[in-house]
Backbone bond lengths (Angstrom), bond angles and torsions (degrees), N, CA, C in turn:
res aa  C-N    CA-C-N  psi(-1)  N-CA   C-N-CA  omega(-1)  CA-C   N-CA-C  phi
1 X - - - 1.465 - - 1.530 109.42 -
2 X 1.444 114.61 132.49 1.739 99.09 178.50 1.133 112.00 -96.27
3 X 1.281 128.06 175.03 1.713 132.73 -139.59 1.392 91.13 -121.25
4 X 1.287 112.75 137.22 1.411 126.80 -166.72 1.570 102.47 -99.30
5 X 1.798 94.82 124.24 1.772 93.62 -177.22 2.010 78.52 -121.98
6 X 1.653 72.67 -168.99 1.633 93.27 -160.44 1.587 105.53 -159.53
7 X 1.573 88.97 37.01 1.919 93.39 -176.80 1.831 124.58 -48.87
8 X 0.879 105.32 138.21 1.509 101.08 168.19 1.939 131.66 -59.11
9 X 1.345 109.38 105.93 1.193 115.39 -168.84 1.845 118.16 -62.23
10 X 1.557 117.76 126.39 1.805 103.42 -161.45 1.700 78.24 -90.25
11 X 1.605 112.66 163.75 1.121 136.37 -156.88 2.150 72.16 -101.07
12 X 1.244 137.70 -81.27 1.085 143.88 -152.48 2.046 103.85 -46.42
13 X 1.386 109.45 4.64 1.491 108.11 165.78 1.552 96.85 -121.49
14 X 1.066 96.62 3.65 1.892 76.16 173.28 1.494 108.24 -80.51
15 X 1.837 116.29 150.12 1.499 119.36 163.56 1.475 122.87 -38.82
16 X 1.262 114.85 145.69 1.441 109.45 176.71 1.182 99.44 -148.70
17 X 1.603 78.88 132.52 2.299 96.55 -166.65 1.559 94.70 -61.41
18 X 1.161 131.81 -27.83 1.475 116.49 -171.88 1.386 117.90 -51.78
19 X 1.315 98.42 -37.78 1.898 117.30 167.30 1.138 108.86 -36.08
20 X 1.709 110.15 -64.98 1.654 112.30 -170.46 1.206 126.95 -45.06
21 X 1.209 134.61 91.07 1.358 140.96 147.37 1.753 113.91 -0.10
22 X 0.866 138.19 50.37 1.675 134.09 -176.58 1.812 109.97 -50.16
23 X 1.186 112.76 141.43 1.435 100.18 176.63 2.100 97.80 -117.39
24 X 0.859 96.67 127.94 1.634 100.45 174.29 1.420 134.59 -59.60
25 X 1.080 132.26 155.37 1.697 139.46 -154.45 1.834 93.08 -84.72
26 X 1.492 103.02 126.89 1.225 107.88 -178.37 1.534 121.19 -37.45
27 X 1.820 138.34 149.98 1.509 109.10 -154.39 1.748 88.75 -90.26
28 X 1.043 151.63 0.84 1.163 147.20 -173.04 1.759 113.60 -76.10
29 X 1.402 94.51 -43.36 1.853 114.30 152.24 2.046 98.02 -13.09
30 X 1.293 83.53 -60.71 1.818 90.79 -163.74 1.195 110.71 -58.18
31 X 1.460 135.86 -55.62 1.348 134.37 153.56 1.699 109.33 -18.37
32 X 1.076 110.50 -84.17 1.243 115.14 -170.73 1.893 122.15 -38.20
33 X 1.819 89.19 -36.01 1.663 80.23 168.82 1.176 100.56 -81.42
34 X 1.093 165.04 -47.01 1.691 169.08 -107.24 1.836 85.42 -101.99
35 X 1.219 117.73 -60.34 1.376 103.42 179.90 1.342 142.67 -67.79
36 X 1.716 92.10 -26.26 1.601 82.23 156.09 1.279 135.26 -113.14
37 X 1.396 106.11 44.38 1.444 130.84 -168.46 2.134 85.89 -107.39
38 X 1.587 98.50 -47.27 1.515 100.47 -173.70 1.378 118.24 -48.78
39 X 1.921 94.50 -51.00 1.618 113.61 -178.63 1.602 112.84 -47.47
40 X 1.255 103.11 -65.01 1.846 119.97 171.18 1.428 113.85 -50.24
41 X 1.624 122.47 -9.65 1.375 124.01 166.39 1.419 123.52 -91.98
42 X 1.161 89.78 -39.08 1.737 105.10 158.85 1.172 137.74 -31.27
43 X 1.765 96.35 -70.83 1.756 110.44 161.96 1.536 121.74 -62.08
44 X 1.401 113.47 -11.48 1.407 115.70 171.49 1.431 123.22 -78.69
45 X 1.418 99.53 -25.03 1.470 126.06 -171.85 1.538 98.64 -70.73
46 X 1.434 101.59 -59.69 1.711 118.85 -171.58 1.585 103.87 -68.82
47 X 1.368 129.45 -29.54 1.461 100.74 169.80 1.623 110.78 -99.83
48 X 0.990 140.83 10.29 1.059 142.61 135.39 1.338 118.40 -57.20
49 X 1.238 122.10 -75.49 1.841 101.69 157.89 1.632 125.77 -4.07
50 X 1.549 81.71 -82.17 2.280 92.83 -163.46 1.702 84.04 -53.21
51 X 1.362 128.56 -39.46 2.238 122.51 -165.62 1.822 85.33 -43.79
52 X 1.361 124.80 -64.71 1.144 148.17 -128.22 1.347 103.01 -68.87
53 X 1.383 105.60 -37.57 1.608 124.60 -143.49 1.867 96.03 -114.77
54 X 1.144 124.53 -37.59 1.607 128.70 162.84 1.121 125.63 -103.37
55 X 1.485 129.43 -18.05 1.435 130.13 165.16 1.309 111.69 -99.57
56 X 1.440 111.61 131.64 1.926 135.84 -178.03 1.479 89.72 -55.99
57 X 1.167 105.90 -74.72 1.810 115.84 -171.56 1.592 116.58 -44.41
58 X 0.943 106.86 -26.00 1.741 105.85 179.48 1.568 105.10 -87.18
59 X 1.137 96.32 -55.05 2.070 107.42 172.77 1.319 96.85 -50.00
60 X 1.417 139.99 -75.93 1.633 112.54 -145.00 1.588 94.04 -62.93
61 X 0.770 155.33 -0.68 1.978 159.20 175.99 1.229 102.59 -84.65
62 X 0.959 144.92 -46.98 1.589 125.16 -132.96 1.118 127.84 -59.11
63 X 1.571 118.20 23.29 1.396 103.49 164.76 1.748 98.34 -114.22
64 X 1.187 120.59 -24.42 1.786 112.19 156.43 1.033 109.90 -58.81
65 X 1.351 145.87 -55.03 1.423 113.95 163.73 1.198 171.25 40.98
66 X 2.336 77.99 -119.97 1.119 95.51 171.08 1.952 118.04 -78.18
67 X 1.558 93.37 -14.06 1.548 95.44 175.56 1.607 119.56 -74.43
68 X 1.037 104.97 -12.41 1.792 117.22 166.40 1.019 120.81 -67.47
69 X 1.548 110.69 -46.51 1.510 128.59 -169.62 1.666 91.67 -84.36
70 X 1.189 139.15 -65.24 1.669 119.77 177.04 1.575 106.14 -47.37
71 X 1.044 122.09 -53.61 1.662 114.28 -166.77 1.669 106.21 -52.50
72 X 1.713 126.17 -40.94 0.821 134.41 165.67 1.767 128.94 -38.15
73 X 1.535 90.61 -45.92 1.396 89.11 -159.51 2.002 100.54 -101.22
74 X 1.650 102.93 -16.38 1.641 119.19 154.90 1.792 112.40 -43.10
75 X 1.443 109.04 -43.70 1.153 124.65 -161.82 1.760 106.64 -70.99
76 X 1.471 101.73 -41.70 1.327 120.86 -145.79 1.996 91.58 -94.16
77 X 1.044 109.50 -35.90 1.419 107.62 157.25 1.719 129.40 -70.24
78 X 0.968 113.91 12.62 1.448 124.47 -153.70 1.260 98.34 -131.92
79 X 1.337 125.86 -71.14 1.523 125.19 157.17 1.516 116.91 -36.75
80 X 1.142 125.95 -41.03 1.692 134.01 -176.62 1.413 91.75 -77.44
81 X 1.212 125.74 -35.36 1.754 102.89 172.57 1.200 120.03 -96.95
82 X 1.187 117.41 -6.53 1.779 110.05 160.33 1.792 104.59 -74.78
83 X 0.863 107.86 -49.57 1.662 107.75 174.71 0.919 140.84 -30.72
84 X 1.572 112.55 -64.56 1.476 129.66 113.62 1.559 128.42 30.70
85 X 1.399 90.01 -96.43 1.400 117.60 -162.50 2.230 111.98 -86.32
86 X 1.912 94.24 3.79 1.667 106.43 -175.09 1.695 96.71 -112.34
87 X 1.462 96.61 -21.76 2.110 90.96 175.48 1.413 103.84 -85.26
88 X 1.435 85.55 141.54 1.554 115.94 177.50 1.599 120.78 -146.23
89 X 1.412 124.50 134.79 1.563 102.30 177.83 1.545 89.21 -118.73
90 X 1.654 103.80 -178.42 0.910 115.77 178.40 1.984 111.15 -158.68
91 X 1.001 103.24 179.46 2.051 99.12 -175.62 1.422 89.03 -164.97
92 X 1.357 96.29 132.13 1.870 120.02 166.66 1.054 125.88 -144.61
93 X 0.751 157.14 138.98 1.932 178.82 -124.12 1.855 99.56 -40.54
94 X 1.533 111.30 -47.62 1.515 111.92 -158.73 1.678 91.39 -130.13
95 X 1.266 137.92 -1.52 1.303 133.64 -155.30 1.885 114.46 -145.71
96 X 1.522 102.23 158.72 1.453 83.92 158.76 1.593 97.02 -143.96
97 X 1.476 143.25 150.64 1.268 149.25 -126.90 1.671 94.72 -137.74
98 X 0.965 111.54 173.19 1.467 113.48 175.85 2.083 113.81 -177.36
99 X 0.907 126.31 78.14 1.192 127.55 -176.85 1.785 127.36 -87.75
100 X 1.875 104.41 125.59 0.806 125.26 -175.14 0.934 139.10 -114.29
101 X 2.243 146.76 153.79 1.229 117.66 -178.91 1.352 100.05 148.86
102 X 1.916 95.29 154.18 1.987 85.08 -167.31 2.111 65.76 -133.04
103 X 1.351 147.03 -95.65 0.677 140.87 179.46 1.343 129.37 -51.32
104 X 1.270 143.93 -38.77 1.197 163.41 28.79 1.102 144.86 58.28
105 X 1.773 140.06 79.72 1.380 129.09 -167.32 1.469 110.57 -94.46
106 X 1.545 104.09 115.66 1.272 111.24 150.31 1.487 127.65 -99.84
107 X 1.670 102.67 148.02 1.465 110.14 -160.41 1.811 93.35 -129.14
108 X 1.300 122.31 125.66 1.351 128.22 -148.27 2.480 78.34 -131.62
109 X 1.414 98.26 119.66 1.636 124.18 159.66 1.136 124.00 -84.32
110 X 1.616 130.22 107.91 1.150 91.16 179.54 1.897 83.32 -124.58
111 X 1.483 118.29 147.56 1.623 111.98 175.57 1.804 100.75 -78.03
112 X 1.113 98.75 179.53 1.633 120.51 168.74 1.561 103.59 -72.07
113 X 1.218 108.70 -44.73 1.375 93.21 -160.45 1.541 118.71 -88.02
114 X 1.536 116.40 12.46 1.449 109.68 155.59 1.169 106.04 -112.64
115 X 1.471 125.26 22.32 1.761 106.05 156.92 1.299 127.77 -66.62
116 X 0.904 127.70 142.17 1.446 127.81 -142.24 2.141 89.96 -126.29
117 X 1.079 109.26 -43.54 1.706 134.88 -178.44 1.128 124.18 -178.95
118 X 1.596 116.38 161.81 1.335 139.03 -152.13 1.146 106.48 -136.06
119 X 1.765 126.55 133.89 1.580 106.85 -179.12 1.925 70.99 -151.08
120 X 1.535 93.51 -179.21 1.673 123.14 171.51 1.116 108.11 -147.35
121 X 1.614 111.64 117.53 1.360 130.81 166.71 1.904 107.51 -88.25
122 X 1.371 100.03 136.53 1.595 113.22 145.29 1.039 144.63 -145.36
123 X 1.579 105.54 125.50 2.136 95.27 -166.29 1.018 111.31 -95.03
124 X 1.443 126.17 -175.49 1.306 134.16 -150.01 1.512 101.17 -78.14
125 X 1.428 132.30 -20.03 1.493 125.65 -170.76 1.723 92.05 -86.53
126 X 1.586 116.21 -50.46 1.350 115.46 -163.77 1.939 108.03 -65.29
127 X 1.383 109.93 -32.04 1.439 116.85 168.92 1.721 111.33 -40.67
128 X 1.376 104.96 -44.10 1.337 112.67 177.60 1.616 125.02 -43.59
129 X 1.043 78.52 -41.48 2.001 96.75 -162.17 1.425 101.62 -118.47
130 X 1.401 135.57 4.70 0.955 142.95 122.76 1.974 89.74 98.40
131 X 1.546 109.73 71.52 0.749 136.15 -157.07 1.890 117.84 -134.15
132 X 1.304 115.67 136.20 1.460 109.68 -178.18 1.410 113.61 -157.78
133 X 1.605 108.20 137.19 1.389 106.23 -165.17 2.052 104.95 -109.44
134 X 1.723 91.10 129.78 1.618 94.01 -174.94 1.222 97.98 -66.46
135 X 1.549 118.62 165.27 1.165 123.57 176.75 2.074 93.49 -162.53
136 X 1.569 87.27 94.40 1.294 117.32 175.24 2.025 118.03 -90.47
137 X 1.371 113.05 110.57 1.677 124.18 -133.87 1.991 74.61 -125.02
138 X 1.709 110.41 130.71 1.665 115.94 -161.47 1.835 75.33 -136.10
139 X 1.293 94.87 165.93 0.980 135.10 -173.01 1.450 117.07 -66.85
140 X 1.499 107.49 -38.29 1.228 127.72 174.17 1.768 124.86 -67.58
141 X 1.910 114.31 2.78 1.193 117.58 -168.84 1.643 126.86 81.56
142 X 1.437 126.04 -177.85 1.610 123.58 -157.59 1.702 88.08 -77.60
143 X 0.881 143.34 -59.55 1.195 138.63 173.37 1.555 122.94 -32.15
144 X 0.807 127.88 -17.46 1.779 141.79 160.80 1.272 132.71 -103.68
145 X 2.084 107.59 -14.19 1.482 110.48 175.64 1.120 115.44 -76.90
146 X 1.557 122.44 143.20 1.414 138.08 170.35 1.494 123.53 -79.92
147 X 1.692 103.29 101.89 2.238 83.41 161.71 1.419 114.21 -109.95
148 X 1.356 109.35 149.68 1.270 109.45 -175.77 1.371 116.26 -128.31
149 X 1.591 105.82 87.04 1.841 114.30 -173.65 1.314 114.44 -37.41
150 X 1.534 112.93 178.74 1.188 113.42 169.19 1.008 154.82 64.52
151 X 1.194 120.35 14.08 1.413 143.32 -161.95 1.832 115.08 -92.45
152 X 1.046 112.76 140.81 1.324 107.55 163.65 1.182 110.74 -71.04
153 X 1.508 121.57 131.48 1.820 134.95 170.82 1.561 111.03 -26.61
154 X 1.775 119.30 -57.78 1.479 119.05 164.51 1.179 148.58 -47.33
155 X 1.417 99.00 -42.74 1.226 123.10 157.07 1.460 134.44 -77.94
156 X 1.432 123.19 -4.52 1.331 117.56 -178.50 1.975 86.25 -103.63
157 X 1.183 113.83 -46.16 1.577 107.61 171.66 1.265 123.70 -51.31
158 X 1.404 138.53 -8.95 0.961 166.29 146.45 1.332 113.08 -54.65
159 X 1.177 132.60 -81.67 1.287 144.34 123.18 1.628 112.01 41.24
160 X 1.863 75.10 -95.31 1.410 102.14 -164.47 1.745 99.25 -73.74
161 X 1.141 116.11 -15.46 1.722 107.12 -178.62 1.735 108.37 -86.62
162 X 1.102 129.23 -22.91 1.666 154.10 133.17 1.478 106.38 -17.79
163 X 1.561 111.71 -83.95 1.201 114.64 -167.78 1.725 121.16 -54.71
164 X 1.908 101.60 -56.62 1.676 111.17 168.91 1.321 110.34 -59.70
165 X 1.528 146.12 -3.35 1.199 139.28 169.24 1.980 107.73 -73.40
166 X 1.353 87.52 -39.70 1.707 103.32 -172.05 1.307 107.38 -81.09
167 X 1.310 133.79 -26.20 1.676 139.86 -174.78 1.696 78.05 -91.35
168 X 1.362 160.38 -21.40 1.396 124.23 159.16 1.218 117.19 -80.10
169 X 1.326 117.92 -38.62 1.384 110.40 175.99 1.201 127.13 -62.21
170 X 1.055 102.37 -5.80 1.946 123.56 -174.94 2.179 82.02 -87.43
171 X 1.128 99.31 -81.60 1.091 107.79 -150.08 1.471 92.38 -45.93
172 X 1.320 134.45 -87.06 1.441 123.73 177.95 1.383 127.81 -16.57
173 X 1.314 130.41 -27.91 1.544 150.57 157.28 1.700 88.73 -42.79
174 X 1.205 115.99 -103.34 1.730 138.33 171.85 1.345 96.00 -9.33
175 X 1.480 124.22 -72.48 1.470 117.78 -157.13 1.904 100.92 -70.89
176 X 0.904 119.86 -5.02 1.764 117.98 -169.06 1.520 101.08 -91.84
177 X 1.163 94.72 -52.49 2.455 126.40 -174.74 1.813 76.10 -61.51
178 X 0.817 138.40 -91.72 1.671 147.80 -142.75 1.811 95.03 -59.45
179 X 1.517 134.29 -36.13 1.043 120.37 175.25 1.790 132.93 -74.32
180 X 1.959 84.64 -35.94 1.566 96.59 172.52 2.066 101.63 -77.05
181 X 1.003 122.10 0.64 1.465 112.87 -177.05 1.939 100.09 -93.65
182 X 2.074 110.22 -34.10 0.971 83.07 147.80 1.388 147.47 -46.10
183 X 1.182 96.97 -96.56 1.594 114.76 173.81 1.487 105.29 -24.22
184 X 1.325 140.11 -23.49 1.376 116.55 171.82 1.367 114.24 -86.69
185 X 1.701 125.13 9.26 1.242 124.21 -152.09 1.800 73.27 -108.48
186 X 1.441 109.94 -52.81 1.511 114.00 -155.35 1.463 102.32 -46.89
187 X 1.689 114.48 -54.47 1.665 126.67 162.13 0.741 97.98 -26.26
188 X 1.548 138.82 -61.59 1.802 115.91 -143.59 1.231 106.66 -74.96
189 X 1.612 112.96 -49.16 1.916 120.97 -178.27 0.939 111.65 -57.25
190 X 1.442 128.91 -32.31 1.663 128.06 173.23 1.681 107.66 -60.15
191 X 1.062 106.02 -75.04 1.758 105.41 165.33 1.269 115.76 -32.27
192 X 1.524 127.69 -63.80 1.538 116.49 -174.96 1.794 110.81 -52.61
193 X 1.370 108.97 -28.62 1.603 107.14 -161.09 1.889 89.05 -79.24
194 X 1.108 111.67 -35.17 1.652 102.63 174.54 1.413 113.05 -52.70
195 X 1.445 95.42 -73.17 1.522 109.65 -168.81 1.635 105.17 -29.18
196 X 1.959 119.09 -52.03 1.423 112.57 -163.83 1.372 94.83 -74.70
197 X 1.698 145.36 -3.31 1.353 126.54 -160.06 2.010 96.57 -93.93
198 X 1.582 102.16 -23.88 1.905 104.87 176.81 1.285 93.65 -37.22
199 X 1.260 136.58 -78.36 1.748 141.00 -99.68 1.796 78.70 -81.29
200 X 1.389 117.37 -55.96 1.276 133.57 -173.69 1.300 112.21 -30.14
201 X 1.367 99.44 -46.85 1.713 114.02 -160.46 1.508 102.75 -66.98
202 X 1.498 90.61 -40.22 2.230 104.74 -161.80 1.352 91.47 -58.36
203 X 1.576 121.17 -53.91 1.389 126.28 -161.85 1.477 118.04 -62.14
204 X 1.477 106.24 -25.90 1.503 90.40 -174.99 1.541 97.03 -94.69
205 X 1.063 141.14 -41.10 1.709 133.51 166.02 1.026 100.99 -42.25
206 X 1.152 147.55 -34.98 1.742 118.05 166.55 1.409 138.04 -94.35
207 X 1.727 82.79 -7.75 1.732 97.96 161.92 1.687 108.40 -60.82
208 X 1.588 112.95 -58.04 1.505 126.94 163.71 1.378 114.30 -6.52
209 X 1.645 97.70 -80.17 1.755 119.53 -178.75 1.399 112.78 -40.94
């Protein structure tokens, strides 16, 4: 039987995402937000208009406003390119990585072995540029699934044919580990039911005697 330790783990061998190599969201990605950053400026534009044009209170303003509404939509392009330029994914041996963030980088883990499924979305801007976003679905619910914009069409099928190769080999792993854990369980109860049938045996041979 081997002897159960419980050494203390040093923090200076643990992985460090800084290591990870991230590769960046295809640059065409950016187009695609830029347009519907335009579209969504548009409709801001247009109800600002009719505010302008039927409400007293918006009319005596209209040049605060309209300087709200540019600073707004200045803003909203600006954030979409820091965003941009902070996603990164990445894939390694047991995992696939995905990094996010406009002030702030968040970096979201997810292993192989709670992928649960794999799909590729594409909308009508990313269709353009010939673009597709993974959308990696865990065990853990919407709060734990991964999407990962931007992708070239080849490469996210790629991807995604990568990942469902590894969720069988995973799973076949589980179903093999879970059968030999039977069968070593069935061994053990078979043995215990022996072991208690000895004592029986001794007792009545000397009951005999």
């Amino acid at each position: 039987m081997e002897e159960f330790t419980n050494s203390t783990v040093s923090f200076d061998s643990l992985p460090k995402f800084e290591s990870v190599p991230f590769k960046p969201l295809n640059k065409n990605y950016l187009n695609v937000v830029y347009i519907s950053n335009a579209i969504f400026s548009v409709f801001l534009a247009t109800g600002l208009t009719f505010l302008l044009i039927f409400n007293d209170f918006f009319s005596d303003n209209v040049i605060v406003w309209v300087a709200i509404l540019l600073a707004i939509i200045a803003l909203l392009f600006w954030t979409s390119t820091i965003s941009f330029r902070k996603k990164g994914y990445a894939l390694r041996e047991k995992d696939i990585l995905f990094r996010k963030g406009i002030l702030s980088t968040t970096t979201t883990v997810i292993p192989f072995n709670r992928i649960q499924h794999v799909a590729l979305y594409e909308g009508v801007f990313s269709r353009m540029y010939q673009l597709s976003e993974l959308q990696v679905y865990t065990a853990g619910g919407s709060s734990s699934d991964l999407h990962i914009p931007g992708l070239p069409k080849e490469e996210a099928e790629s991807i995604k044919s990568f990942l469902l190769n590894k969720i069988t080999v995973l799973e076949k792993e589980s179903v093999e580990l879970t059968s030999k854990l039977e069968e070593t369980s069935s061994e053990d109860i078979q043995f215990e039911h022996q072991s208690a049938k000895l004592p029986e045996s001794d007792t009545e041979n000397e009951t005999k005697n």
